[in-house]
Each structure stands twice: as structure tokens, then as C-alpha cells.
C-alpha positions as CSV (number, residue, x, y, z in Angstrom):
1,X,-15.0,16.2,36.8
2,X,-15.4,13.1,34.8
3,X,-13.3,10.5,33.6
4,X,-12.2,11.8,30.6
5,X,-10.8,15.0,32.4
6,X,-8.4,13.3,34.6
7,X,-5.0,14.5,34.6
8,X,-4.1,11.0,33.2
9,X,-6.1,11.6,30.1
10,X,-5.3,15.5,29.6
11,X,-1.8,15.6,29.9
12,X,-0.5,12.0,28.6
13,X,-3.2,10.1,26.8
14,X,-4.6,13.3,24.8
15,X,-1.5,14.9,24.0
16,X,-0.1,11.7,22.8
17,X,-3.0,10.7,20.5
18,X,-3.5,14.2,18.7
19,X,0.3,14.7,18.4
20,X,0.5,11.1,16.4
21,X,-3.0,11.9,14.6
22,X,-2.3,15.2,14.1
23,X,-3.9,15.2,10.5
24,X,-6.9,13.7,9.1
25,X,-6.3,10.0,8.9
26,X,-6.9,8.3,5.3
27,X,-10.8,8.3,5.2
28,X,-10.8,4.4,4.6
29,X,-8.6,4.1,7.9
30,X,-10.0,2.2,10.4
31,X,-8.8,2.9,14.0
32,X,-8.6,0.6,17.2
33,X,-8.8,1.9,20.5
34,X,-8.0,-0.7,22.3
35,X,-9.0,-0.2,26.0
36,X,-11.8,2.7,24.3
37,X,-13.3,2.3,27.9
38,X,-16.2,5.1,28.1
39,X,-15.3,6.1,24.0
40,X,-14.2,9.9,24.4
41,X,-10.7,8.2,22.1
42,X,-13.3,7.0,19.7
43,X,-15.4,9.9,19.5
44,X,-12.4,11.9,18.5
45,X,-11.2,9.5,15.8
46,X,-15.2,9.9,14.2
47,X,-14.8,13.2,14.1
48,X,-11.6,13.4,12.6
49,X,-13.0,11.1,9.8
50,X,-11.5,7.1,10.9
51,X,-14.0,4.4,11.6
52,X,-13.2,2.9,14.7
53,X,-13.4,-0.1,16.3
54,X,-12.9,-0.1,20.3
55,X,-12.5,-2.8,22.4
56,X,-12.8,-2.8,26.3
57,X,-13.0,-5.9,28.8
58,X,-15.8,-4.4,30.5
59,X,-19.0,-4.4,29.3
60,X,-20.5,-1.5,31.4
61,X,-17.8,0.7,29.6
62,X,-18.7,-0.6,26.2
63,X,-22.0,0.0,26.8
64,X,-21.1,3.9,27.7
65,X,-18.9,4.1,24.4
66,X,-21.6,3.5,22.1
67,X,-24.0,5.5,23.6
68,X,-21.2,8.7,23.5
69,X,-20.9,7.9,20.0
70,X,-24.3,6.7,19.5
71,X,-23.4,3.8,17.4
72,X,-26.2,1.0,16.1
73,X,-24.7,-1.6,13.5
74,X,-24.3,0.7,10.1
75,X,-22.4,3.7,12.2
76,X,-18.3,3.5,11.2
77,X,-18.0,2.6,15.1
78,X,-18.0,-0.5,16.9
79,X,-17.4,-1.2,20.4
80,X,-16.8,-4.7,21.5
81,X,-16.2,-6.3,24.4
82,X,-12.7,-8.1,24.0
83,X,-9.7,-8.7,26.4
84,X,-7.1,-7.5,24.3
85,X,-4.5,-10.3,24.9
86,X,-6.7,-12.6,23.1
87,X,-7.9,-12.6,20.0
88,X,-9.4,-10.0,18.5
89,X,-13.3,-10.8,17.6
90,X,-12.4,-8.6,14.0
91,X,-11.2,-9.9,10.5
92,X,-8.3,-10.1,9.6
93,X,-6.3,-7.1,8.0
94,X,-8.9,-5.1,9.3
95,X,-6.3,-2.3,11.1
96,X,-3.2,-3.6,8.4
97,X,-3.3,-2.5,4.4
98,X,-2.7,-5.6,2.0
């Protein structure tokens, strides 16, 4: 069992985030996933077409995230390490159309 199968995950967090996102998101949508800890959230959105940006507070997490999604600077992921009661190290509008 990993982290991603917990019951947590499965029955709340999963069902939540496919019923919301249950078709493709606009292609020039970019998603945040705050909290992305070890990025199976993220790896979902990629697939579904979003580039994502996920934040964690811990860095061992982050570093997990972009390994799952296998992520270097030009991929339509990045995974930060950001508290997500402070500022967010993004630009502005980034999740918000204009």
C-alpha cells in the first residue's frame, strides 16, 4: 500500500477531484495542487491535458512529485516548495483568466 492508496485519498480526495474535473480542462489551463505532496494529483491533471503547478511545504515530497511526473524546467509541471499561506512564488494571474 502506498500513500496514494489510502482510504483518505480513494474515497474523498479522488472522487472529489475527478467529479469537479470530470472533462478535459481547457488545454491552456494551468492547475495548482496545492499541498501536491508525492504528485499522484499532478500526474493526473498532465494526463488529462492541464499544466500544473504544485506546491508542498516539504521538500522531500516535492522532490518525489517531480520525479513521478518526471518534470525538468520545459515540462508543463512545476513543483515548488511553498507554504501555502504565504505567498505564492508564481506570477500573477497565473491560475485566474484576465
Amino acid at each position: 500500500m502506498t500513500a496514494d492508496d489510502n482510504l483518505w485519498n480513494e474515497a474523498l480526495e479522488w472522487t472529489t477531484v475527478r467529479a469537479l474535473l470530470a472533462d478535459k480542462p481547457d488545454p491552456t489551463a494551468t492547475a495548482l495542487d496545492a499541498g501536491c505532496a508525492a504528485g499522484a494529483v499532478g500526474e493526473w491533471l498532465l494526463s488529462r491535458g492541464c499544466d500544473v503547478v504544485g506546491i508542498d511545504i516539504s521538500p522531500a515530497l516535492v522532490v518525489a512529485a517531480r520525479q513521478r511526473c518526471k518534470t525538468n524546467i520545459s515540462d508543463p509541471a512545476q513543483f515548488l516548495v511553498a507554504d501555502p499561506e504565504e505567498r505564492l512564488p508564481v506570477e500573477d494571474a497565473t491560475f485566474g483568466r484576465a
